[in-house]
C-alpha positions as CSV (number, residue, x, y, z in Angstrom):
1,X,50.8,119.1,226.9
2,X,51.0,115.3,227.6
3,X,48.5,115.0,224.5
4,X,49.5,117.2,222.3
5,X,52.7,115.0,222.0
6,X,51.1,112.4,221.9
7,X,49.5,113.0,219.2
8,X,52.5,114.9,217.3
9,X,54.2,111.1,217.6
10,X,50.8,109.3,216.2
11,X,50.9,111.7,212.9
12,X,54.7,111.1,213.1
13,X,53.8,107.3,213.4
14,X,51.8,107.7,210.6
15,X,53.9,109.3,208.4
16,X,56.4,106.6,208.7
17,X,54.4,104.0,208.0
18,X,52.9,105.6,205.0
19,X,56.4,106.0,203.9
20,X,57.5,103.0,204.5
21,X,54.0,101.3,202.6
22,X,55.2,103.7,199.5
23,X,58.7,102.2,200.1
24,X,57.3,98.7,200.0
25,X,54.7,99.9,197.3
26,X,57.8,101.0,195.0
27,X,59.5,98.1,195.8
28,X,56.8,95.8,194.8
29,X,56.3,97.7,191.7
30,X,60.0,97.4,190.7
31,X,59.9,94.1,191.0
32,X,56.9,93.6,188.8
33,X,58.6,95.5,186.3
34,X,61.5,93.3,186.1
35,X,61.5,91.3,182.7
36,X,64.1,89.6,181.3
37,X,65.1,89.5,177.0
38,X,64.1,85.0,177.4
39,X,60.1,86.7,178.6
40,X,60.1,88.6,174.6
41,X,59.7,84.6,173.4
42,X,57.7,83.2,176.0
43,X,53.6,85.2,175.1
44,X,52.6,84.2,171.8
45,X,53.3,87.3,170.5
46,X,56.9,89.2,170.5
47,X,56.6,91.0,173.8
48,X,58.6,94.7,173.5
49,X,58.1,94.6,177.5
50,X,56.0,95.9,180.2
51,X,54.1,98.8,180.9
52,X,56.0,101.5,183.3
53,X,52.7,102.4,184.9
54,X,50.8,99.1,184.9
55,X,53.3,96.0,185.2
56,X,51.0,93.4,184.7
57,X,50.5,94.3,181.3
58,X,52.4,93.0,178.4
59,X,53.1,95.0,175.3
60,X,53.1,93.3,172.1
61,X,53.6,93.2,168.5
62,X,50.9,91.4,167.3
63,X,50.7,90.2,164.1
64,X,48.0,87.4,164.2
65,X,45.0,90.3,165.1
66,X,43.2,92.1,162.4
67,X,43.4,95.5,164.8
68,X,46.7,95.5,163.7
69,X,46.7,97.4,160.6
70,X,50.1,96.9,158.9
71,X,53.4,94.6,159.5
72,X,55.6,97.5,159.6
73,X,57.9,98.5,162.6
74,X,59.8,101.6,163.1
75,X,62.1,102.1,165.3
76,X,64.1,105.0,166.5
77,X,66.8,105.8,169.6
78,X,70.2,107.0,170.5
79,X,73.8,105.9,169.9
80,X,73.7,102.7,172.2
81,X,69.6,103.0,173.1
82,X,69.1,99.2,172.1
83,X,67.8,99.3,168.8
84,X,70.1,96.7,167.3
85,X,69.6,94.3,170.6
86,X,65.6,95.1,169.9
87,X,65.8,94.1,166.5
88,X,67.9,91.2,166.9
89,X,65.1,89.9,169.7
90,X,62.4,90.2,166.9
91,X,64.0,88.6,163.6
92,X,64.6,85.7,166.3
93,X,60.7,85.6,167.3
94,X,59.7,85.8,163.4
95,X,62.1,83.5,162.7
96,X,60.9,81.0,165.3
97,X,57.5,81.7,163.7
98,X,58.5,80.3,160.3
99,X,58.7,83.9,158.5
100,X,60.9,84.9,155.9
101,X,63.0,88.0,157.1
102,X,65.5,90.1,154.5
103,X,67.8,92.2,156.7
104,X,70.0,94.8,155.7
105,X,73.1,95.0,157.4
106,X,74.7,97.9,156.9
107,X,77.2,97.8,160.4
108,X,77.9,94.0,160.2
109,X,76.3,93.7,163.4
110,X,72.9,92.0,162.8
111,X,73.6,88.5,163.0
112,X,71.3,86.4,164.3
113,X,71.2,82.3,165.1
114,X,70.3,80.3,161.9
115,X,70.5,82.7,159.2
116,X,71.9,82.4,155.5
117,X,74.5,85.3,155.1
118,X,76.0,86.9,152.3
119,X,79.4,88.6,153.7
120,X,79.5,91.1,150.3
121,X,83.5,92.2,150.9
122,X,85.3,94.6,148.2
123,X,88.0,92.0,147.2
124,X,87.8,88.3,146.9
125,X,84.0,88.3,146.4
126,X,82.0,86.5,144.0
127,X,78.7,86.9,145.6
128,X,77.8,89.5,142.8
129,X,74.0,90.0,142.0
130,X,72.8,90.8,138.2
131,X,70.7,93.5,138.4
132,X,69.4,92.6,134.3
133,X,68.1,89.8,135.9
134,X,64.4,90.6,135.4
135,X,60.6,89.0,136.0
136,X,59.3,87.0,133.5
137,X,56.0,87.7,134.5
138,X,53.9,88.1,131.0
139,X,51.8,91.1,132.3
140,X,54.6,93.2,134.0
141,X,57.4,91.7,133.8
142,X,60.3,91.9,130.6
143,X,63.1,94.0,129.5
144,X,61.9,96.8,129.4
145,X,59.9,97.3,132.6
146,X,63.4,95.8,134.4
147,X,65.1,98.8,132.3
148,X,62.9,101.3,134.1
149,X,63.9,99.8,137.2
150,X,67.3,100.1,136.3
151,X,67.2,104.0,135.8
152,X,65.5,104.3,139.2
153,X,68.4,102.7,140.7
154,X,71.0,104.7,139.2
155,X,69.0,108.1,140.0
156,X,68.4,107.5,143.3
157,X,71.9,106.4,144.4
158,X,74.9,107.6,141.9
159,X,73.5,110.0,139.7
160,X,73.4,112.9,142.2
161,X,71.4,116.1,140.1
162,X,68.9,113.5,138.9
163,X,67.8,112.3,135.4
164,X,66.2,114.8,132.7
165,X,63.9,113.1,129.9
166,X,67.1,113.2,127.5
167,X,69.3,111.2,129.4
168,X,66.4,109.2,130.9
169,X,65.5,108.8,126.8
170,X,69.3,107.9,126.4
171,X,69.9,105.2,128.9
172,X,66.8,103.3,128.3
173,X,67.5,102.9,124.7
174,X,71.1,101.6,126.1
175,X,69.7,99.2,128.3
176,X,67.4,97.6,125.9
177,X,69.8,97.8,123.2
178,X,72.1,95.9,125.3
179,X,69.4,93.2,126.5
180,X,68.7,92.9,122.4
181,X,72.8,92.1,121.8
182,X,71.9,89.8,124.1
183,X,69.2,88.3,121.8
184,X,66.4,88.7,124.3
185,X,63.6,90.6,123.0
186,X,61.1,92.5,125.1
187,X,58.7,91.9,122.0
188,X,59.4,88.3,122.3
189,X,59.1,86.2,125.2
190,X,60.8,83.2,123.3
191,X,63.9,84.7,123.8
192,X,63.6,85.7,127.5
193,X,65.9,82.7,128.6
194,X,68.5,83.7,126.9
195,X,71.6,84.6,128.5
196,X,71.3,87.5,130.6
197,X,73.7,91.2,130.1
198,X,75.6,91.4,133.2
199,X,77.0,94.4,134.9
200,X,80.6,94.2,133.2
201,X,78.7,93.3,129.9
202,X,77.0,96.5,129.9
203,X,80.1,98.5,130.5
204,X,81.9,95.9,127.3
205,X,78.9,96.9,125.3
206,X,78.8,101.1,126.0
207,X,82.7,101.1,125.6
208,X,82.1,99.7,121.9
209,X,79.2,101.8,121.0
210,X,81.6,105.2,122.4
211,X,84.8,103.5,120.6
212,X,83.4,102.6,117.4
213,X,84.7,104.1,114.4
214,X,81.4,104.6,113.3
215,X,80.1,106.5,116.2
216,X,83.2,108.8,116.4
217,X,82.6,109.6,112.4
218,X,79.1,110.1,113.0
219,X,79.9,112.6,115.6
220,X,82.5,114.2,113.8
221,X,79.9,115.2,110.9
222,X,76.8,115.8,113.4
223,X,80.0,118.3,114.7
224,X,81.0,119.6,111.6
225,X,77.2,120.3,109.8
226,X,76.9,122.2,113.5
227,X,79.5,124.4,112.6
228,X,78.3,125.4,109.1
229,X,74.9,126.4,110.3
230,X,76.7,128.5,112.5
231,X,78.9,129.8,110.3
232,X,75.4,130.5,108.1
233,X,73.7,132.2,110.8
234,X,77.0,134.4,111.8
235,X,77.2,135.6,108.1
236,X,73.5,136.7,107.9
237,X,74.4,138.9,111.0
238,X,77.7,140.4,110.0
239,X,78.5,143.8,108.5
240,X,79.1,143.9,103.9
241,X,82.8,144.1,105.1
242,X,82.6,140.9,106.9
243,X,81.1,138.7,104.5
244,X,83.3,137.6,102.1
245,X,85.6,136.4,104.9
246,X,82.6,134.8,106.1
247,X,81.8,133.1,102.3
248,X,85.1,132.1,102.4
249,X,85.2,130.1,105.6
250,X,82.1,128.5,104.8
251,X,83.1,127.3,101.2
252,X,86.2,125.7,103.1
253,X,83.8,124.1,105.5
254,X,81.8,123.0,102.4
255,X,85.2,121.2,101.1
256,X,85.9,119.2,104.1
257,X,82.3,118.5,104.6
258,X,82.4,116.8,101.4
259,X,85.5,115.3,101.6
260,X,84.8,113.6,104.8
261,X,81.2,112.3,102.8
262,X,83.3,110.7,100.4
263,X,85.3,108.7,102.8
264,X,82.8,107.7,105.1
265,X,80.3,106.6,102.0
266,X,83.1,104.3,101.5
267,X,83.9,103.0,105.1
268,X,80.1,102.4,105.5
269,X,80.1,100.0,102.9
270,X,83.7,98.2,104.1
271,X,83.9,94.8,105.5
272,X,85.4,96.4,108.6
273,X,81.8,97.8,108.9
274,X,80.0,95.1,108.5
275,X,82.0,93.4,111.2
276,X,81.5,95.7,113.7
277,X,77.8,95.4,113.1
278,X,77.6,91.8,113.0
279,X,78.6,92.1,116.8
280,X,75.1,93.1,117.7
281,X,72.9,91.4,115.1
282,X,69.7,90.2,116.4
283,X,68.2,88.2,113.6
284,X,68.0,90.2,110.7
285,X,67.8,93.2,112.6
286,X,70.3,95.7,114.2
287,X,71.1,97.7,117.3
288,X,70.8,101.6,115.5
289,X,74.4,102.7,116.4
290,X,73.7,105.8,114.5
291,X,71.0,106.8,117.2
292,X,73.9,107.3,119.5
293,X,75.9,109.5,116.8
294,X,73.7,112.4,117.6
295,X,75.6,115.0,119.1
296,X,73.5,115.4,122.5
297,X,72.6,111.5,122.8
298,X,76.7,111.3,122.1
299,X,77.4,113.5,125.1
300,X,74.8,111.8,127.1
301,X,76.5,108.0,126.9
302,X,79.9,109.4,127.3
303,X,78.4,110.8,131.0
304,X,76.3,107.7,131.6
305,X,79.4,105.0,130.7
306,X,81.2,106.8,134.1
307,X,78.4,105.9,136.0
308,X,78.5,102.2,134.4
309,X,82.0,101.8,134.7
310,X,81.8,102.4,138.3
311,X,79.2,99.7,139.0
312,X,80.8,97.4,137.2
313,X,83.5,97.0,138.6
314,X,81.9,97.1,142.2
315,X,82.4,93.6,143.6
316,X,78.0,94.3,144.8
317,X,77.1,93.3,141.4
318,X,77.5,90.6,139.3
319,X,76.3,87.1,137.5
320,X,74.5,85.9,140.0
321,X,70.7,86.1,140.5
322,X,68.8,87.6,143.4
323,X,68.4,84.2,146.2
324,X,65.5,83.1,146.6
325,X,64.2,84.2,150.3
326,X,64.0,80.8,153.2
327,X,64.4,81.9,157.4
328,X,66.7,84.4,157.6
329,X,68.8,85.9,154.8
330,X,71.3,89.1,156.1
331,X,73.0,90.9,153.2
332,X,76.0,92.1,155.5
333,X,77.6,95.1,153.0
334,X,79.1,97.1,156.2
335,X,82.2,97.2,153.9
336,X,80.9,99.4,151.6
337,X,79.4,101.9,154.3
338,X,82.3,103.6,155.3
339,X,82.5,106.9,152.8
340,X,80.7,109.6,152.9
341,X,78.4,108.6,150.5
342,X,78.3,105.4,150.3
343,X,76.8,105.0,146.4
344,X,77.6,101.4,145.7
345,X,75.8,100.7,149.3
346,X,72.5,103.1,148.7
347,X,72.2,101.4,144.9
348,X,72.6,97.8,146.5
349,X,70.2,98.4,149.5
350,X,67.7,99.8,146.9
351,X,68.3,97.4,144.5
352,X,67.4,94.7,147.4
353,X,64.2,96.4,148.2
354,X,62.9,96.2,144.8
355,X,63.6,92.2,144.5
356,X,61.5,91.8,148.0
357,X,58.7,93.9,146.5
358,X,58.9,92.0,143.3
359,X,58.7,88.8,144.8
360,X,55.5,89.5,147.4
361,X,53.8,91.3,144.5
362,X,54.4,88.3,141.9
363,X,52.8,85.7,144.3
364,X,49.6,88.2,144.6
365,X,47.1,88.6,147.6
366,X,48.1,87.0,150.5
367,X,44.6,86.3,151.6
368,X,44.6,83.3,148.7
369,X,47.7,81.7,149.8
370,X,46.7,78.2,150.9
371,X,45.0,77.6,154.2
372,X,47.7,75.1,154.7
373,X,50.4,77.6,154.2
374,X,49.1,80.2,156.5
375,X,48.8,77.6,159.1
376,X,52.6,77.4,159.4
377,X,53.6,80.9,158.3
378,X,50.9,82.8,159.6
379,X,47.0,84.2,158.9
380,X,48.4,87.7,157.6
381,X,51.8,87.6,157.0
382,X,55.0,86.1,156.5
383,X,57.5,88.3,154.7
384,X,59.8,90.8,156.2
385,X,62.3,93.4,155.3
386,X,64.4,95.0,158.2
387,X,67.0,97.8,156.9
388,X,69.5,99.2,160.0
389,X,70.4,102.8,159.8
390,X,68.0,103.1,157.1
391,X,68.7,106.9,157.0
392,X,71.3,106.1,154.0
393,X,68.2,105.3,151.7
394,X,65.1,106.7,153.5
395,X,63.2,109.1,151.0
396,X,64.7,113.3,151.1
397,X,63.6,116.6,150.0
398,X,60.9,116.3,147.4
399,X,61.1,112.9,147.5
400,X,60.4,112.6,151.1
401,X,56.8,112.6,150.2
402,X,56.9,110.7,147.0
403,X,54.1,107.9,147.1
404,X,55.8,106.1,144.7
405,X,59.0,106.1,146.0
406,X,59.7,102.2,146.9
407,X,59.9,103.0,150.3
408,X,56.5,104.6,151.1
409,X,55.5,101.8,148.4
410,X,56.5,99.2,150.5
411,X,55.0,100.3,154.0
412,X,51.5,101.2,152.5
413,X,51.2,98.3,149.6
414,X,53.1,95.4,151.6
415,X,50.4,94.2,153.9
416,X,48.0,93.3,151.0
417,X,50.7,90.8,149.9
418,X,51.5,89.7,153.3
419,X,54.8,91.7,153.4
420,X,56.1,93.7,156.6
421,X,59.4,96.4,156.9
422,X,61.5,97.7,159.8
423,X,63.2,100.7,159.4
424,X,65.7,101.6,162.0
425,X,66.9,105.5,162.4
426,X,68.5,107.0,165.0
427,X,67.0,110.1,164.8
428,X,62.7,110.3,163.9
429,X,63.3,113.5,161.5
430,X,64.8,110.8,159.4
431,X,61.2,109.1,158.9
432,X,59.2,111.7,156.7
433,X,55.8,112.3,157.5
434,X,54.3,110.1,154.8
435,X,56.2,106.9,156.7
436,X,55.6,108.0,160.4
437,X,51.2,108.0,158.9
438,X,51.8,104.9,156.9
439,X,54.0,102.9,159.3
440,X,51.5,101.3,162.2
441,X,54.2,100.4,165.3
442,X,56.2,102.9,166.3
443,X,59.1,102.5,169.3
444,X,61.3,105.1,170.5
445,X,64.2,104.1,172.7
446,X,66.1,106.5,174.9
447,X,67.9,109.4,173.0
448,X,69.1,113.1,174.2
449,X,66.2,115.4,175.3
450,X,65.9,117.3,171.6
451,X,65.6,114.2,170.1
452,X,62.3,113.1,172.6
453,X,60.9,116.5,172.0
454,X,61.0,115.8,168.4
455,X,60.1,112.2,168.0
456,X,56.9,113.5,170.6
457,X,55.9,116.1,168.0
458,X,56.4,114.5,164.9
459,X,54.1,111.3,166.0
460,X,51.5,113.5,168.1
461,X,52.3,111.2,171.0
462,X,49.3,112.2,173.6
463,X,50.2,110.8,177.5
464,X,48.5,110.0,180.5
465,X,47.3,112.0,182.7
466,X,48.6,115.4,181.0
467,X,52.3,114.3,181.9
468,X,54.9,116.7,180.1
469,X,55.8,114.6,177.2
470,X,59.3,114.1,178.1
471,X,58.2,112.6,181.6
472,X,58.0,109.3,179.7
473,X,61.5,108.9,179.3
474,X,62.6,110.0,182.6
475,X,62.1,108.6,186.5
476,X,62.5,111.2,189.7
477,X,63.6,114.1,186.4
478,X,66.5,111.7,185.6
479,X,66.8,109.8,181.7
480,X,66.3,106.2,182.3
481,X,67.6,103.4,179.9
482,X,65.6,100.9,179.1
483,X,62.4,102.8,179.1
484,X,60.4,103.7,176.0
485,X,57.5,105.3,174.2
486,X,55.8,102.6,172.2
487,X,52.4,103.0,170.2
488,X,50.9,102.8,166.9
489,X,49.1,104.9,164.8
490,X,46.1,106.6,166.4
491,X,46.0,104.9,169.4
492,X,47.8,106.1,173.0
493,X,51.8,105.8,173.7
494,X,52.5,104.7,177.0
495,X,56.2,104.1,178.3
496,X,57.7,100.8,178.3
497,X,60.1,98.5,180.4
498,X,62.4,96.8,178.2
499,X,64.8,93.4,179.0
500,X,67.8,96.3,179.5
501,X,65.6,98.5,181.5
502,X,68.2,99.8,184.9
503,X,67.2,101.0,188.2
């Protein structure tokens, strides 16, 4: 009797001293994990935090290793997750790295120490950026190819059912036209230093073409020869009763139709005329006004001025050309963002990621840039775009998969130039599938259950020791902030202790 308690207190001896090594064991552990936001500066590399599993290891962004495959980042978590505090940590560590970082601020909450930033308010702003302003480059660049670019801009932001080949047809014949009243030739780079259209110009210039009184005649006579084929075609289908009264109307049209003739011989030759035309001489050639007197082109410029007019007089755009990039530049247009489509914002934001692709294309290869350059600004890269609560221009329906789409351009053309993006989302279904394969480094902060399931789908996210998925979020079944899933593309996701990691 005597040993069987005795030995009933050994095992319970035992068992408390196993607990209390796990105890201890946990303890230690937790106190390995600890990591503070001043330890993301201090390894070389910007350091997201340390593994959940394996504290001694540091995980890293590493942008100095040829493993890592592209510069791109994205990033996606819950209302209050971290995402802008993660963010904020890295433009710091490029920043201290000598990189040149474009962020898109969108909440006016990006800031970070020793930036340049352009507060783009709706009243009192003169910050406005000329969107004719266009590369000179002699293989790509010119008028034209900026009038292309234009086009895209206006489809993907105001013009909400798109662009069909008339209008498209239409409004590059505008654009150049008004680059040529301008003087500046696409044909002729002699004249590309002239004084750029600006915004307001264009709208000056459209409003003269649609108020001119040779326009408005033209369109009354495309309107009124429209009429007497109709009238022709009527008559052929009508009963013996009905046409004479048919004859009749269409010998009346006949009358007016050359009536009108007469006048407007006359008024074409007037000094009045040859006024208005002087307006947009280039040379000895002239803008052809009557190309816009066609009844369907007519209809088309009347639709595309409303577009115009509303850019124009957006305080976003103006005379001023795109800055050139140094440290940190934050375009802060959180003024703009709070409408439910926010068109000015999506055109600006769009408009800003074209410039940045421009200017890391123009410069070519990153692998030629001078030894001495790369020695301060890097061996891969030094160019960065972050956009917050990029959901308001990230690619949708058929577009979602576009490749050319500037976007998807940008993650799987930018490394080649030594470029780099972050895209920050609160939700991964955001991201289409042709940027969650593209984009290398993906992190995904703490969000609602759904969301994890999702984000653990869409990226193929394969865990440790067969742990359900959503294990990696969680501690003793309970979400834990501060932890998250961070990988990149084909390799493992593990979970991750950040600075605001709480026990």
């Amino acid at each position: 009797m005597i040993e069987i308690k005795k030995r009933e207190e050994i095992k319970k001896n035992i068992k408390e001293n196993l607990q209390e090594q796990e105890i201890n064991s946990i303890r230690l552990k937790e106190e390995e994990r600890k990591f503070n936001e001043e330890e993301m500066f201090m390894h070389g590399s910007f350091c997201f935090g340390k593994s959940y599993t394996n504290p001694k290891r540091l995980v890293t962004l590493d942008l100095e290793s040829k493993k890592t495959l592209n510069y791109s980042l994205l990033v996606s978590g819950g209302s209050g997750s971290g995402k802008t505090r993660l963010i904020k940590n890295l433009i710091k560590s490029l920043s201290q790295k000598n990189k040149k970082i474009i962020v898109m601020d969108v909440q006016g909450d990006m800031g970070t120490p020793n930036e340049t930033v352009y507060r783009l308010t709706r009243r009192n702003n003169t910050l406005g950026f000329n969107y004719f302003s266009f590369s000179k480059d002699l293989e790509n660049g010119g008028p034209i190819s900026n009038a292309n670019l234009i086009i895209e801009l206006y489809k993907n932001s105001v013009m909400d059912k798109g662009i069909g080949p008339v209008q498209k047809s239409v409004f590059k014949q505008l654009i150049v036209d008004c680059y040529r009243s301008k003087g500046i030739l696409d044909e002729d780079e002699s004249t590309w230093d002239n004084e750029l259209p600006t915004p307001k110009y264009f709208e000056y210039f459209v409003e003269n073409i649609l108020g001119s009184t040779v326009t408005s005649k033209l369109t009354v006579l495309s309107e009124m020869i429209t009429n007497l084929s109709t009238l022709k075609i009527e008559k052929e289908r009508c009963s013996e009763d009905e046409k004479e009264a048919y004859e009749k109307e269409i010998y009346e049209e006949l009358e007016k139709l050359k009536n009108f003739t007469t006048q407007f011989q006359e008024y074409i030759i007037s000094d009045e005329h040859k006024e208005y035309f002087n307006q947009f001489k280039i040379e000895k050639e002239y803008i052809d006004i009557s190309y816009y007197s066609l009844q369907n082109n007519y209809k088309v410029l009347a639709t595309l001025y409303t577009y115009i007019k509303a850019l124009a007089e957006c305080p976003l755009f103006g005379e001023n050309p795109f800055p050139q990039i140094d440290g940190v530049v934050r375009f802060d247009i959180s003024g703009y963002t709070t409408i439910g489509k926010p068109e000015e914002a999506i055109f600006f934001i769009n408009y800003v990621l074209y410039m940045y692709f421009r200017m890391i294309k123009e410069r070519g290869e990153y692998r030629f840039m001078p030894e001495e350059y790369k020695a301060i600004h890097g061996k891969f890269c030094d160019f960065f775009c972050f956009i917050d609560e990029s959901k308001l221009i990230l690619p949708t329906g058929r577009d979602k998969e576009n490749p050319y789409n500037i976007i998807n351009r940008i993650i799987t053309e930018a490394r080649k130039y030594g470029g780099g993006m972050g895209i920050i989302s609160q939700r991964i279904e955001h991201f289409s599938a042709e940027l969650i394969n593209s984009i290398y480094t993906k992190v995904i902060l703490t969000c609602e259950k759904s969301d994890a399931e999702k984000a653990i789908k869409s990226l193929g996210i394969k865990t440790q020791n067969n742990y359900p998925p959503y294990s990696l979020f969680e501690e003793q079944g309970k979400v834990q902030d501060g932890l998250a899933i961070i990988g990149t593309t084909a390799g493992l996701y593990e979970n991750v202790v950040t600075p605001w990691y709480v026990k």
